[in-house]
C-alpha positions in Angstrom: -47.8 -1.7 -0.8 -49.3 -0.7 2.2 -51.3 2.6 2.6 -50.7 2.9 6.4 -48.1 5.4 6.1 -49.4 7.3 4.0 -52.2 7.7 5.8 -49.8 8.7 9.2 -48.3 10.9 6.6 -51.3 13.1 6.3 -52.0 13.4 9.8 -48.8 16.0 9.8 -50.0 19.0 10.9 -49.6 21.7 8.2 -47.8 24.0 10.0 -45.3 21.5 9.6 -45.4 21.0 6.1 -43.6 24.0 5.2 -40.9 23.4 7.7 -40.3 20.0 5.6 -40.4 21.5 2.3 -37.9 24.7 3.3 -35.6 21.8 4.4 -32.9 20.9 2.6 -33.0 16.7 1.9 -29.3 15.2 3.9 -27.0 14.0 0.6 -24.2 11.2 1.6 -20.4 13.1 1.1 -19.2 12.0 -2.6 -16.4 9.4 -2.0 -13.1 10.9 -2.4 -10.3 8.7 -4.5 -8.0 6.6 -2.6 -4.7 8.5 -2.6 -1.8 6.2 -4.0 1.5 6.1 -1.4 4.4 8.1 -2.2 6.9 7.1 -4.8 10.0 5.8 -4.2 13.3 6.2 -6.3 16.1 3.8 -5.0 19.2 2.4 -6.9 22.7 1.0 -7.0 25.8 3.4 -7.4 29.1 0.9 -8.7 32.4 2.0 -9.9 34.3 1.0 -12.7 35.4 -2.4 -11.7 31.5 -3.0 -10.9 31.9 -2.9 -7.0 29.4 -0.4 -4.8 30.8 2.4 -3.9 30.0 3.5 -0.3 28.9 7.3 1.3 28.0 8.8 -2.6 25.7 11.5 -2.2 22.2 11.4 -4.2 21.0 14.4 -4.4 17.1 14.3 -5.2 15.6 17.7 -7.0 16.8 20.4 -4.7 15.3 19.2 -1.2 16.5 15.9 -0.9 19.7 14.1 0.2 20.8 10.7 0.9 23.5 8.3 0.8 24.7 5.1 -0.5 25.1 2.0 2.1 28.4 0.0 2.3 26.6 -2.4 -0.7 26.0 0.8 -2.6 22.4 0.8 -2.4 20.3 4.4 -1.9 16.5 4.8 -1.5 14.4 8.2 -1.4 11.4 7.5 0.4 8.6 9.6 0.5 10.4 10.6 -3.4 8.1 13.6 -3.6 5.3 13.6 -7.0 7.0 15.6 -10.1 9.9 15.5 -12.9 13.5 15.7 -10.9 16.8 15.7 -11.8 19.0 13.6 -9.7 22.6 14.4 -9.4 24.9 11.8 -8.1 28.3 12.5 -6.7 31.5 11.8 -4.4 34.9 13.1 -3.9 36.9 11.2 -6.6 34.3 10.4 -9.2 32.6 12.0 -12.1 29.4 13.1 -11.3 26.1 11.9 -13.0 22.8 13.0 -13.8 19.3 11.7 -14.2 15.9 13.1 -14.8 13.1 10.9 -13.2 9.3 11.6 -13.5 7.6 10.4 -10.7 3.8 10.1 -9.7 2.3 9.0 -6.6 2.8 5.1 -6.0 5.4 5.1 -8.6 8.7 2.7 -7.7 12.0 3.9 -9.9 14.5 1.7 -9.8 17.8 1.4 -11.5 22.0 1.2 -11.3 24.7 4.0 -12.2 28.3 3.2 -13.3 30.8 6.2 -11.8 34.1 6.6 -13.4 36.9 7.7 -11.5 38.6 11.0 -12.2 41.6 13.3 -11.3 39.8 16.6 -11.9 38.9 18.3 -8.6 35.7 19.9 -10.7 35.0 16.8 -13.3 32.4 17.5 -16.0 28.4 16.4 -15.1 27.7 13.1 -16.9 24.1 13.2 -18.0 22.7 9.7 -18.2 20.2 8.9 -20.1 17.0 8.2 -17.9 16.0 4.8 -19.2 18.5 3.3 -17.2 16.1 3.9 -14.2 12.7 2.0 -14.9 9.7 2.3 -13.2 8.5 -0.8 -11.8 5.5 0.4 -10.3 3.5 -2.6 -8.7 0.7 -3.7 -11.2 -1.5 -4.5 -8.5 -1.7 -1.0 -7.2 -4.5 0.3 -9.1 -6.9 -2.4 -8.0 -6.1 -1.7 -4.8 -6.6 1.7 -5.0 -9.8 1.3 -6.9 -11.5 -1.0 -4.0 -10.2 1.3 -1.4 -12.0 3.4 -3.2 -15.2 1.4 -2.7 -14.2 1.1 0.8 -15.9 -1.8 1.4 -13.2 -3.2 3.8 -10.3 -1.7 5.5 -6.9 -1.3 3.5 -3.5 -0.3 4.8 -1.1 0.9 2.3 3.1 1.0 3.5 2.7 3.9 5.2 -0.4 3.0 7.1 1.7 -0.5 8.1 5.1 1.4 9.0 3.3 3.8 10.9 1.1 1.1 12.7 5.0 -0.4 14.1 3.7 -3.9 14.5 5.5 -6.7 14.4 2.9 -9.6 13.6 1.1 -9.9 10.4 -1.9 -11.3 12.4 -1.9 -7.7 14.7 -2.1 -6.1 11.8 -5.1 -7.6 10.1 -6.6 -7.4 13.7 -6.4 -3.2 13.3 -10.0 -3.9 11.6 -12.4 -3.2 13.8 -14.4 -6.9 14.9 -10.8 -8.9 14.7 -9.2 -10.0 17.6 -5.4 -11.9 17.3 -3.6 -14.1 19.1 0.3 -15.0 18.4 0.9 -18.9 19.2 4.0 -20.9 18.2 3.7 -21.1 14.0 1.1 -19.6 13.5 -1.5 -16.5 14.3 -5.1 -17.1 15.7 -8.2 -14.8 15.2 -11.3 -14.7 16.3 -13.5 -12.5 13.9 -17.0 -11.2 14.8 -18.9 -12.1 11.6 -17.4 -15.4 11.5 -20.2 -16.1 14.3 -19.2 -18.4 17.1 -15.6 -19.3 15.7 -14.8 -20.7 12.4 -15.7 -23.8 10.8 -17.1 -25.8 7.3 -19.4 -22.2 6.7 -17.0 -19.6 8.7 -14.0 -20.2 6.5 -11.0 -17.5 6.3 -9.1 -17.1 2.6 -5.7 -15.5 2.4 -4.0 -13.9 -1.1 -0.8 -13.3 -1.3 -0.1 -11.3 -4.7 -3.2 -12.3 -6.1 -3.0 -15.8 -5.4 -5.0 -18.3 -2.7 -2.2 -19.0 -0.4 -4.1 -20.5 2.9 -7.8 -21.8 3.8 -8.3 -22.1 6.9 -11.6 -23.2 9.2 -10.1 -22.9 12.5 -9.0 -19.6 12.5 -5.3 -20.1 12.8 -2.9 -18.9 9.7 0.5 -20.2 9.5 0.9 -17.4 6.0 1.2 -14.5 8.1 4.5 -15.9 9.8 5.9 -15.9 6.0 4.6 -12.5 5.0 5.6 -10.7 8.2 4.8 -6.7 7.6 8.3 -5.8 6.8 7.4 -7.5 3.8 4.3 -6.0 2.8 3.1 -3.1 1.0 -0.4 -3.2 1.2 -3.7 -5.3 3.3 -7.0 -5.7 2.8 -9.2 -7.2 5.2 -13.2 -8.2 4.2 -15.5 -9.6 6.6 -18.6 -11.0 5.4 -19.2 -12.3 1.7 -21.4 -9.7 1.5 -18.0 -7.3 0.8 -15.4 -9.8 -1.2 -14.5 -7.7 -4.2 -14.9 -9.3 -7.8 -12.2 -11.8 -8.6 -11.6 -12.7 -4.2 -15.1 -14.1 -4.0 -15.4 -17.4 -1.6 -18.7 -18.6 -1.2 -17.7 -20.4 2.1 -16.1 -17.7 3.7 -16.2 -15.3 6.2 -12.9 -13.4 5.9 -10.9 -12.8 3.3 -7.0 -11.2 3.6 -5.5 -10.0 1.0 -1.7 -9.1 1.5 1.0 -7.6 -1.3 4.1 -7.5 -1.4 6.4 -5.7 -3.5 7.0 -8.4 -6.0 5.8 -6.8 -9.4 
């Protein structure tokens, strides 16, 4: 080790010394925890001969309200964090109800059966909750565990519906360096720490649900036309190998994509 700077070090005049001492040494911020998405709670309403029923109110805890679509469906989304009853309901039918306990980045899904009736006031049915399961997506906590990290940039649903694009390949181009192009079949980008342009060494890797869909040395990815962002739920973009996270790592790449959908 070299004793030049500690020699320069010495040379500080002592005025200055207890300047340095009284100050207090810069600490880097803790890193927060990655914050999951909202929940959502969507479902089917059918009557009794199994058909959806159209218009039927869902009433979520006391602040929310939706309805059913023509094929029955309903979806609460943001479904705030908590335990909620959920009343269901419609002129003609006898109303049910469901308790749901919902955490952030939690997806409840399930189907109610309403029974017709003649009462103008029927009884409440109360259904029992396990008919709506929680199909949270098992790839969430890794996400949220390298977001975490933050060693690349990550967009979770919200971050993609707020960003309204329409190309997969504009969206991976929101981190910063990444520049796209939209050609016939396929997107192009140009990244900055692929060097001069891709090649053997300046390779790009996409995942799609945890598995290698695309390779690709010329920077051109047909994938993104199949996973479009109406399909996604989450990105992660790495550039430089120096950032893959444990289990992504490609020794020949230079970018790495991973994109999830909301297959479980």
């Amino acid at each position: 080790m070299s004793l030049a700077p500690v020699r320069r070090a010495l040379l500080i005049p002592l005025a200055a010394v207890g300047a340095l001492a009284d100050a207090v040494p810069a600490q880097e911020p803790a890193k927060q925890p990655a914050v999951a998405p909202p929940a959502i709670v969507q479902g089917r309403i059918l009557g009794p001969d199994k058909k959806a029923i159209e218009d039927v109110e869902v009433l979520y805890g006391e602040m929310r309200s939706v309805f059913t679509d023509r094929r029955g469906r309903f979806t609460v989304d943001p479904a705030p964090a908590g335990v909620h009853d959920v009343l269901v309901r419609k002129i003609g039918y006898v109303p049910v109800r469901f308790r749901v306990a919902v955490t952030p980045g939690d997806v409840w899904e399930g189907t109610v059966n309403m029974q017709r009736t003649a009462q103008s006031l029927p009884e409440v049915v109360v259904l029992d909750s396990a008919a709506f399961k929680n199909t949270r997506p098992r790839w969430l906590t890794g996400f949220l565990e390298r977001r975490t990290a933050g060693l690349g940039t990550f967009l979770d649903r919200i971050d993609i519906e707020n960003s309204r694009l329409t190309t997969t390949g504009r969206l991976v181009a929101i981190s910063p360096g990444i520049i796209a192009r939209n050609a016939m079949g396929w997107d192009e980008l140009n990244v900055n720490r692929c060097g001069s342009g891709f090649g053997t060494n300046s390779t790009g890797v996409v995942f799609v649900d945890g598995v290698k869909t695309e390779t690709s040395v010329t920077g051109r990815f047909v994938s993104f036309r199949d996973y479009p962002p109406e399909r996604l739920w989450a990105v992660e973009i790495y550039k430089g190998r120096n950032t893959f996270p444990n289990g992504f790592y490609e020794p020949n790449a230079c970018l790495l994509v991973l994109l999830w959908t909301n297959r479980r």
